[in-house]
C-alpha positions as CSV (number, residue, x, y, z in Angstrom):
1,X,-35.1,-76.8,-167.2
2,X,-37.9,-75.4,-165.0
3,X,-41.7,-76.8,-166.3
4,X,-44.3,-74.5,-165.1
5,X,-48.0,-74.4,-166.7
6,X,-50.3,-71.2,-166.9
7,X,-54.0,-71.0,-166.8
8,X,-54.9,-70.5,-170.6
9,X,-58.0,-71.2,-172.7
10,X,-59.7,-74.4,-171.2
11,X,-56.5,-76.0,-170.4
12,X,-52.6,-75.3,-169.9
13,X,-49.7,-73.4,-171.1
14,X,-46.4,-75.5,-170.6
15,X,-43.5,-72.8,-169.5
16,X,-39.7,-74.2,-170.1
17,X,-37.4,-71.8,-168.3
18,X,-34.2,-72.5,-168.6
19,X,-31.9,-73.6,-165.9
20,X,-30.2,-70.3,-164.0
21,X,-32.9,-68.3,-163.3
22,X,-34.4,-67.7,-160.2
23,X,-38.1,-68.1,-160.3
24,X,-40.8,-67.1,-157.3
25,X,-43.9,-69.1,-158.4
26,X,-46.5,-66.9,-156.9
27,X,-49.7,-69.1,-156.0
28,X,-52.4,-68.9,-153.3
29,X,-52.1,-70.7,-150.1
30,X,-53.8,-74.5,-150.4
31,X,-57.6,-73.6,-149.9
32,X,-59.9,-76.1,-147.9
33,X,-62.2,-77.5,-150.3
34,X,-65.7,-78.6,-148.8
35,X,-66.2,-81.9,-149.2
36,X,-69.6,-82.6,-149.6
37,X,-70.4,-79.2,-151.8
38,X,-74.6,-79.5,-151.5
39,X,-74.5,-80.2,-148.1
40,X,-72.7,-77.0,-147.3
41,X,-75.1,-74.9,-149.5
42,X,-78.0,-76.3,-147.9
43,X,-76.7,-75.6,-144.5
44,X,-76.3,-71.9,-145.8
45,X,-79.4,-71.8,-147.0
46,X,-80.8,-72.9,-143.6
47,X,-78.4,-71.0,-141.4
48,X,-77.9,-67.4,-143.0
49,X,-76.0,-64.4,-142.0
50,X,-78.0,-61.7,-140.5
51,X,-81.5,-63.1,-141.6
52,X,-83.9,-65.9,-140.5
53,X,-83.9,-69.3,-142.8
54,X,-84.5,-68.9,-146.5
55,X,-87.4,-71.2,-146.5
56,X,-88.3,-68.8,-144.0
57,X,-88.3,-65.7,-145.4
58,X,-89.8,-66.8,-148.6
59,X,-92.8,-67.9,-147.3
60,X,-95.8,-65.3,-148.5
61,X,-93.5,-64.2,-150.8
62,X,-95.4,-64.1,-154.2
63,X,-92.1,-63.7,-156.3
64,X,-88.3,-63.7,-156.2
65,X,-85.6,-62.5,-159.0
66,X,-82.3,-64.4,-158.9
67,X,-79.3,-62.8,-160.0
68,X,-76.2,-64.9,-161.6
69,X,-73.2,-63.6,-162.9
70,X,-72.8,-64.0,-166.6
71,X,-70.7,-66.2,-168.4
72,X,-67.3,-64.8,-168.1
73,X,-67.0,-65.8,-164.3
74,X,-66.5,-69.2,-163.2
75,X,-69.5,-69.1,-160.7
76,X,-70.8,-72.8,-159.7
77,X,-73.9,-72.0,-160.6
78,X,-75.3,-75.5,-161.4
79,X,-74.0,-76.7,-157.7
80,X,-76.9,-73.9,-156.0
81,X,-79.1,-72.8,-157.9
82,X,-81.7,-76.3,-158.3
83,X,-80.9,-75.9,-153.5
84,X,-82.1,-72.2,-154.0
85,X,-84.9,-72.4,-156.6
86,X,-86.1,-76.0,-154.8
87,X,-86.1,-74.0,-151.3
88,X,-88.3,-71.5,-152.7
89,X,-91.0,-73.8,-154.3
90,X,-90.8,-75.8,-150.8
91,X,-92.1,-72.5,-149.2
92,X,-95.0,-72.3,-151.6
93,X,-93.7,-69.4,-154.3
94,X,-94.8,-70.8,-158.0
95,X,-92.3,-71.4,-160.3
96,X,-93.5,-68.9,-162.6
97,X,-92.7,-66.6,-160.0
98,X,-89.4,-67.2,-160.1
99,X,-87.0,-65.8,-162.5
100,X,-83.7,-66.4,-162.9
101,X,-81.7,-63.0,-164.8
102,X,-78.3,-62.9,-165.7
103,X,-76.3,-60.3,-164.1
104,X,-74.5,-59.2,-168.1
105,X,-73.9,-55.1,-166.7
106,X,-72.6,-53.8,-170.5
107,X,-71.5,-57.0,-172.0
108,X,-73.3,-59.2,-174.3
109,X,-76.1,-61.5,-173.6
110,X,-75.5,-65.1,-173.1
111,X,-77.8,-67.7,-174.8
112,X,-78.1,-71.2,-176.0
113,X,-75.6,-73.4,-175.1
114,X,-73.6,-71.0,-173.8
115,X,-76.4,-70.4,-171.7
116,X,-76.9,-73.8,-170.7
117,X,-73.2,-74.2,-169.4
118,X,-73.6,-70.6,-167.8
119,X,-76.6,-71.9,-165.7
120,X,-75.3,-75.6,-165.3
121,X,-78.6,-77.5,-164.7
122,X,-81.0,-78.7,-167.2
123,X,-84.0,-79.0,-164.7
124,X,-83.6,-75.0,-163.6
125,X,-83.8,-74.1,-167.4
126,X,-86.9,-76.7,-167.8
127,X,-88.7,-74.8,-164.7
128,X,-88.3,-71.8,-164.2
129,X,-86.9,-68.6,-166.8
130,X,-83.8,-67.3,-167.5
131,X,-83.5,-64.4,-169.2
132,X,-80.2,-61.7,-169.7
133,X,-80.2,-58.1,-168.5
134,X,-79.8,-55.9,-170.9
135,X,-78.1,-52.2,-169.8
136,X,-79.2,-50.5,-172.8
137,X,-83.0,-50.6,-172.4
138,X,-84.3,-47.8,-171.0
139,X,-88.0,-49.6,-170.5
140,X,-86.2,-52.3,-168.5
141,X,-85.5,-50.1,-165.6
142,X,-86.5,-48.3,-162.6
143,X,-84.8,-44.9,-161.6
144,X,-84.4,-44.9,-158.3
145,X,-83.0,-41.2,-157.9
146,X,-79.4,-40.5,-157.4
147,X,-77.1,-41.6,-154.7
148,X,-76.0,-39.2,-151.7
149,X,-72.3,-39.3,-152.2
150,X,-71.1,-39.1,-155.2
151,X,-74.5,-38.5,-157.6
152,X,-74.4,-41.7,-159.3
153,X,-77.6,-42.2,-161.2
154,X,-79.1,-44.9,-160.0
155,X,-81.4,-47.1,-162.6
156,X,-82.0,-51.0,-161.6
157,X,-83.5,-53.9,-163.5
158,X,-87.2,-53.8,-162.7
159,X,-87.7,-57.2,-162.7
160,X,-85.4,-57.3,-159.6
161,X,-86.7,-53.4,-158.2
162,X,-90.3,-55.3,-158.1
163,X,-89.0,-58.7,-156.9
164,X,-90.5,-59.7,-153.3
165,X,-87.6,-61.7,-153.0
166,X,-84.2,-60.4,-154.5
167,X,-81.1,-62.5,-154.2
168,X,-78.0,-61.8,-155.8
169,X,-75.6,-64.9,-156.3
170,X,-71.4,-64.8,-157.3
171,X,-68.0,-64.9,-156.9
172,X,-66.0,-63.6,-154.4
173,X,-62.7,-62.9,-155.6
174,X,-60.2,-59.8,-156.3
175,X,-61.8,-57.5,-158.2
176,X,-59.0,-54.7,-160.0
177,X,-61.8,-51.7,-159.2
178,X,-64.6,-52.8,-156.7
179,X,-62.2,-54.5,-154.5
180,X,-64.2,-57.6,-154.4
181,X,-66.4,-59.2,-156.9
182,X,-69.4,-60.6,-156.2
183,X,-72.6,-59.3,-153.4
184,X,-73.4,-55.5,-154.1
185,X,-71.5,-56.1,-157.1
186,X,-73.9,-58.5,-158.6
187,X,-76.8,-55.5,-158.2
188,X,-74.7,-52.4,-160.0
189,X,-73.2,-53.0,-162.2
190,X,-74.5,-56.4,-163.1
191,X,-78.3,-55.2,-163.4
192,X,-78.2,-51.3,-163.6
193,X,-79.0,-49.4,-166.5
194,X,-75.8,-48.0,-168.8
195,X,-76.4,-44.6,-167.0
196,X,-75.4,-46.0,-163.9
197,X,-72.9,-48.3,-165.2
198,X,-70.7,-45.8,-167.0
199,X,-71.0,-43.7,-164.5
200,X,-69.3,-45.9,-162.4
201,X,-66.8,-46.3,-166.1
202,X,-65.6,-42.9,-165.4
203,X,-62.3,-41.5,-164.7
204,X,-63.5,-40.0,-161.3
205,X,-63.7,-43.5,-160.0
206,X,-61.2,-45.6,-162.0
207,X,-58.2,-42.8,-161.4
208,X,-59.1,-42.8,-157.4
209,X,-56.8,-44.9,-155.7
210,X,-58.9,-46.6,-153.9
211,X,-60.3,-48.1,-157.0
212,X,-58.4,-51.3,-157.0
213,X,-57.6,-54.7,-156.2
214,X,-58.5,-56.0,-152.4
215,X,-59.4,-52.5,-151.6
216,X,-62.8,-52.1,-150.1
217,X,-61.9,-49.1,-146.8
218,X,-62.3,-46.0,-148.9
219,X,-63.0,-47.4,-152.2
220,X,-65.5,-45.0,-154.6
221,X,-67.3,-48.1,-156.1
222,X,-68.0,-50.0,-153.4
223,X,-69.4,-47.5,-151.3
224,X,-71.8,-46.2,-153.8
225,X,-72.9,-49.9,-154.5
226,X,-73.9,-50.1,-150.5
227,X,-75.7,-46.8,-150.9
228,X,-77.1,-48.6,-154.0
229,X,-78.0,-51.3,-152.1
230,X,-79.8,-49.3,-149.6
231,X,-82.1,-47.2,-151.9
232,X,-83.1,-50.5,-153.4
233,X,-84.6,-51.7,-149.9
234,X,-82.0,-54.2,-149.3
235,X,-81.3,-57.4,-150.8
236,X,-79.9,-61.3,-150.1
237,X,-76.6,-63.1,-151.3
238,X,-75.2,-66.1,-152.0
239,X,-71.7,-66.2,-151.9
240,X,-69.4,-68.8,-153.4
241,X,-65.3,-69.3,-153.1
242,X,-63.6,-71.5,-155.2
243,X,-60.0,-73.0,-155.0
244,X,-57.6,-72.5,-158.2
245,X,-59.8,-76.0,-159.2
246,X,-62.7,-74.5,-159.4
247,X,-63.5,-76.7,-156.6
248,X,-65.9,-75.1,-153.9
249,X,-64.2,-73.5,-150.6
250,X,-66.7,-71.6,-149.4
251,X,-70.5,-70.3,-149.3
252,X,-72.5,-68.5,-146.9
253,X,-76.1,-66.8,-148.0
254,X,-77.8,-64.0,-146.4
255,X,-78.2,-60.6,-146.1
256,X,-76.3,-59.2,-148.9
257,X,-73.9,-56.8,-147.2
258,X,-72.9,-58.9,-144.1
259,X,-73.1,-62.0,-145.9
260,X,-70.5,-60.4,-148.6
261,X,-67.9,-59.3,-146.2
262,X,-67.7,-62.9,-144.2
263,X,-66.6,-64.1,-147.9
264,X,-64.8,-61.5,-148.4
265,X,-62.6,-62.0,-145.5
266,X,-62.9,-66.3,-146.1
267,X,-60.8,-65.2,-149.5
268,X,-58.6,-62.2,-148.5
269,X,-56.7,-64.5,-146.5
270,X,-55.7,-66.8,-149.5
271,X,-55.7,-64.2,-152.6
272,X,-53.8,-61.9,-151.2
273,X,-49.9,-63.1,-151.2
274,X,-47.4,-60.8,-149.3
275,X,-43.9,-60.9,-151.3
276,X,-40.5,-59.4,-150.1
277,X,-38.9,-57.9,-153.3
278,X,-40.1,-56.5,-157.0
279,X,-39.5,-58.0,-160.1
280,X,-38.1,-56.4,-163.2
281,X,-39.7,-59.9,-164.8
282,X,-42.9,-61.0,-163.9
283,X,-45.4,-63.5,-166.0
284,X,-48.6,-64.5,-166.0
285,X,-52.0,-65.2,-167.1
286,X,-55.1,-63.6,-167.7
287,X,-56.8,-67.0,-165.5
288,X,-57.8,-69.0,-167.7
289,X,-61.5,-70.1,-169.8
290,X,-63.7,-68.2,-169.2
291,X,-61.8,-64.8,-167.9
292,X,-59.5,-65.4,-171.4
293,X,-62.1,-65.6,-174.2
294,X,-61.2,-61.7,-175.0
295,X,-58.3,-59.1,-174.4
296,X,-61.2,-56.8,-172.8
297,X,-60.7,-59.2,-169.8
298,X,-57.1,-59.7,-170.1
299,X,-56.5,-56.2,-169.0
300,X,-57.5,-57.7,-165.3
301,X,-54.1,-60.0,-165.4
302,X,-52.1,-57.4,-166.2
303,X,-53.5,-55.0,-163.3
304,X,-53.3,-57.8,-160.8
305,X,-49.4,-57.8,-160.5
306,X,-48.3,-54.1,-160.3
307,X,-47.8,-54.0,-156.7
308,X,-44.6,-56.1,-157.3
309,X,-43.5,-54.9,-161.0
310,X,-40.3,-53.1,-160.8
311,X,-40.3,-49.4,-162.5
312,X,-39.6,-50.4,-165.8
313,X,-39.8,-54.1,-165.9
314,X,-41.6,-56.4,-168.1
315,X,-45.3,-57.7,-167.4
316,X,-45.4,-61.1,-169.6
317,X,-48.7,-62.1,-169.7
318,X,-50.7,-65.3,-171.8
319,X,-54.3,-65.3,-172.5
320,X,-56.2,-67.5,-175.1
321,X,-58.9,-64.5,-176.2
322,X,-60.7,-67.3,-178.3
323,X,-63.3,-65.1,-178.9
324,X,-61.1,-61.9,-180.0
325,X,-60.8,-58.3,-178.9
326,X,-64.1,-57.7,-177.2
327,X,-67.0,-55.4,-178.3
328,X,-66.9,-53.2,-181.1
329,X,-67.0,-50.2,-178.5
330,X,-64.1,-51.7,-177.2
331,X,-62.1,-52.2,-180.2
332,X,-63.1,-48.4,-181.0
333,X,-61.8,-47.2,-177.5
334,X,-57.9,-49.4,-178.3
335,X,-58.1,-47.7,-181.5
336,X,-58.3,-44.1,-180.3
337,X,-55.2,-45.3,-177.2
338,X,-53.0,-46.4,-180.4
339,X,-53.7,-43.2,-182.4
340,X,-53.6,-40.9,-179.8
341,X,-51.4,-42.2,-177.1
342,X,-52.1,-42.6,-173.7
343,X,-51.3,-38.8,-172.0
344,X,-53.8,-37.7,-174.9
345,X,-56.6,-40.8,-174.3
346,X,-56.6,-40.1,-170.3
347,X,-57.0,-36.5,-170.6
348,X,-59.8,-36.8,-173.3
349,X,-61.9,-39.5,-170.5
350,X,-61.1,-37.1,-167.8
351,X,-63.6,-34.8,-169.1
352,X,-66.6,-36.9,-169.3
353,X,-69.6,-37.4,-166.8
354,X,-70.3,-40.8,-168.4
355,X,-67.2,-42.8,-169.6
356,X,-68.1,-44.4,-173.1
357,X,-69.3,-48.0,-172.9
358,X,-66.1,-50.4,-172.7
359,X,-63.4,-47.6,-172.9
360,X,-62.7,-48.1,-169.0
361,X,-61.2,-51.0,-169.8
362,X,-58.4,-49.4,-172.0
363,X,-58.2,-46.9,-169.0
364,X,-57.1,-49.8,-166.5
365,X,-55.0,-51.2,-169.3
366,X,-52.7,-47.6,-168.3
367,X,-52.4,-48.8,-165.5
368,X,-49.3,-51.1,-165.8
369,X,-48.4,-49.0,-169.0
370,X,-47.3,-46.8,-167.0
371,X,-44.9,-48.7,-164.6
372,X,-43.4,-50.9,-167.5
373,X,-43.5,-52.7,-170.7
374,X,-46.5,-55.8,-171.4
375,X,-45.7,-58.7,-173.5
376,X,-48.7,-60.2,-174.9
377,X,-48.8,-64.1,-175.9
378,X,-52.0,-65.2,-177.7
379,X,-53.1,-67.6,-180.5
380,X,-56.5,-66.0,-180.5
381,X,-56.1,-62.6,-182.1
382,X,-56.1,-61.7,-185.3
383,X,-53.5,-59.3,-187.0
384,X,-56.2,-56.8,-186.3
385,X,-56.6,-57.3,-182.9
386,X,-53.0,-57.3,-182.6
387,X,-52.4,-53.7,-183.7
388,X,-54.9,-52.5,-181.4
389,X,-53.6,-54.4,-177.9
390,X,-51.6,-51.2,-177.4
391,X,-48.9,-53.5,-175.8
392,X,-46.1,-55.8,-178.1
393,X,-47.2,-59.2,-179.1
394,X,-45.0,-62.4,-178.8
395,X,-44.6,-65.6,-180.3
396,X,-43.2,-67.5,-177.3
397,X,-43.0,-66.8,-173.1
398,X,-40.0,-68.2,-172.9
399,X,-38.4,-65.9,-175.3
400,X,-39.5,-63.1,-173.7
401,X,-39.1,-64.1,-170.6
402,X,-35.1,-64.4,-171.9
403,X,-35.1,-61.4,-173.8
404,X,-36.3,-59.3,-170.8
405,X,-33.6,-60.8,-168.3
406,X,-30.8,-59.9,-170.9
407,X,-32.4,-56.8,-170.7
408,X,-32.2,-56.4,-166.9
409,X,-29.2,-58.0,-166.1
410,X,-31.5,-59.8,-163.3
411,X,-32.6,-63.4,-163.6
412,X,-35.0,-63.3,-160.9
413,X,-38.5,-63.5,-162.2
414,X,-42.2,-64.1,-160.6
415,X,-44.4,-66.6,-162.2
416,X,-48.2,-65.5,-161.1
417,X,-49.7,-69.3,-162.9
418,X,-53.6,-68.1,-161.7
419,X,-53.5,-64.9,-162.8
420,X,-55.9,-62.5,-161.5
421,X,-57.4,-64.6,-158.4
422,X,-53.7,-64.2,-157.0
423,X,-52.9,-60.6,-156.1
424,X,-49.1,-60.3,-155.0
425,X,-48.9,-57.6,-152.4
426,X,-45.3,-56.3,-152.1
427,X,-44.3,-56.0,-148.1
428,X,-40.6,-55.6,-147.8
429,X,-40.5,-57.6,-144.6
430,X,-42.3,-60.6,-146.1
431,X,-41.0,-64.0,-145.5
């Protein structure tokens, strides 16, 4: 018997496979992990890329607007942020000055505890405020005009727009539209107005090819988020990389495009895995707490593997969604794919300027429904949420796992354990 665990929920998911089978285990390389984590951000902080010293530029700066990702990205947020905000005070800006906004784009606001865990330090909360974007109010936001290239609408949080100081802080990993998470990202969609952000949600950019995973040369999003950038004067970053541990391999801060791109390339080289054959077979996870507490997120698991799932295979896939289906927009988006099928859902989307908030999700989800069959495990769904996954449900991996090789006829399978932060890239002549 082969024992392999998944990322699920806040823990693992034990996978027996049977003896018999021949199972890649698709993982990233070992990452470095920095050993002393603060010193490393303060040596960011104090050697930037493309701009002088933080402490530096914030001095005569009467404000700043720091922007975190929201709660469902595992951003280290309680290992910078006190280095960042402290850094500023140093240089003289009051702390009232300082705000601290969550990045939410369309989904919900995070408060309370979950707030607390979100921003990780008790004396950042105690001294400065912290307060959610929300997409939806128009008196929130600044209209900037209307990008160059493709006419996206371009509507910003104003309390970044009139920041002196505006630093956007993330992730940098595999991102199934933008390419990469994180930097420009941060900005639109994490603090634009729904205008811009379903814009961005519509079938012009999600059907473009270039819309996808690891893909930044050519990529609609991400080079309307650097126009973005551009009409909003420019911007700073602090960019994190964590191992499959959640453990801190790498951060640089500085101007936001530049500084991006070194992280970018810091991470290409361990989340992209190069593998020399498709799989009619092929499991995995939707990454774990926090990336699991819906099926809205989910759809990012199944999207991550299609490079290497065989026409008319089987994606298996296991996510906790402890907190259901997603948002009711969602829900009502799955529930028009079920009743209408998904020829008749893309060609309705097709049509519009502005895609429906949360339906681009259920767009994505085509993707690998149109290469092959996905599986589903959860515990977290009820029978409700079941019928409107789209996609079969199952009681057990392993089962499916050994109905799909009896299927097949092959009993070579990939196991992808992390999920979405691993993208498998199929190159024949891989080794």
């Amino acid at each position: 018997m082969r024992k392999l665990e998944l990322s699920y929920g806040r823990g693992r998911l034990a996978l027996d496979l049977p003896d018999g089978l021949e199972v890649t285990v698709i993982c990233k390389p070992a990452m470095p992990a920095i050993p002393d984590p603060q010193a490393a951000v303060r040596a960011a902080l104090a050697e930037p890329v493309g701009v002088p010293p933080l402490r530096e530029l914030a001095r005569g700066k009467s404000s700043a607007c720091i922007l975190i990702c929201d709660i469902t990205r595992p951003v280290p947020n309680g290992l910078f942020l006190p280095t960042l905000i402290r850094e500023l005070l140093e240089a003289g800006l009051a702390a009232e000055r300082i705000k601290v906004l969550v990045a939410t784009g369309l989904h919900r606001p995070n408060e309370g505890a979950e707030l607390e865990e979100l921003v990780g330090s008790r004396w950042v909360m105690e001294t400065v405020e912290v307060e959610n974007h929300f997409a939806r109010n128009d008196e929130d936001h600044i209209n900037l005009g209307v990008t160059a290239g493709l006419g996206v609408p371009v509507k910003l949080d104003r309390r970044l727009v009139e920041a002196d100081l505006k630093i956007a802080t993330g992730l940098v990993e595999p991102h199934f539209m933008a390419g990469y998470s994180g930097g420009r990202k941060v900005i639109a969609p994490g603090v634009a107005h729904r205008d811009t952000i379903t814009t961005f949600h519509s079938a012009r950019f999600m059907e473009h090819p270039n819309a996808a995973n690891c893909v930044l040369d050519g990529n609609p999003l991400h080079e309307e988020q650097l126009e973005i950038v551009r009409m909003l004067g420019g911007a700073l970053a602090l960019n994190t990389v964590i191992d499959e541990d959640r453990r801190l391999s790498y951060v640089n801060f500085g101007d936001i495009v530049h500084s991006h791109l070194a992280a970018v390339e810091h991470v290409r080289a361990f989340a992209e895995v190069p593998v020399a054959r498709r799989f009619r077979t092929v499991v995995t996870s939707a990454a774990g707490y926090p990336l699991d507490k819906t099926y809205y997120q989910t759809v990012k698991g199944m999207v991550a593997p299609i490079d290497i799932l065989a026409a008319g295979g089987d994606l298996i896939i296991a996510s906790a969604c402890s907190e259901g289906i997603g948002s009711a927009e969602y829900r009502d988006a799955q529930r028009r794919l079920v009743a209408n099928g998904p020829e008749r859902f893309l060609e309705e989307i097709g049509k519009k300027r502005f895609a429906d908030i949360d339906e681009w999700q259920t767009e994505m989800q085509l993707k690998p429904m149109r290469l092959g069959s996905i599986k589903l495990f959860s515990d977290g769904l009820s029978d409700d949420d079941r019928s409107l996954t789209g996609v079969e449900t199952v009681a057990s991996i392993e089962s499916a796992v050994q109905e799909s090789v009896a299927r097949s006829g092959d009993r070579r399978i990939a196991v992808i354990p992390e999920g979405p932060y691993v993208v498998p890239v199929y190159r024949p002549a891989a080794v």
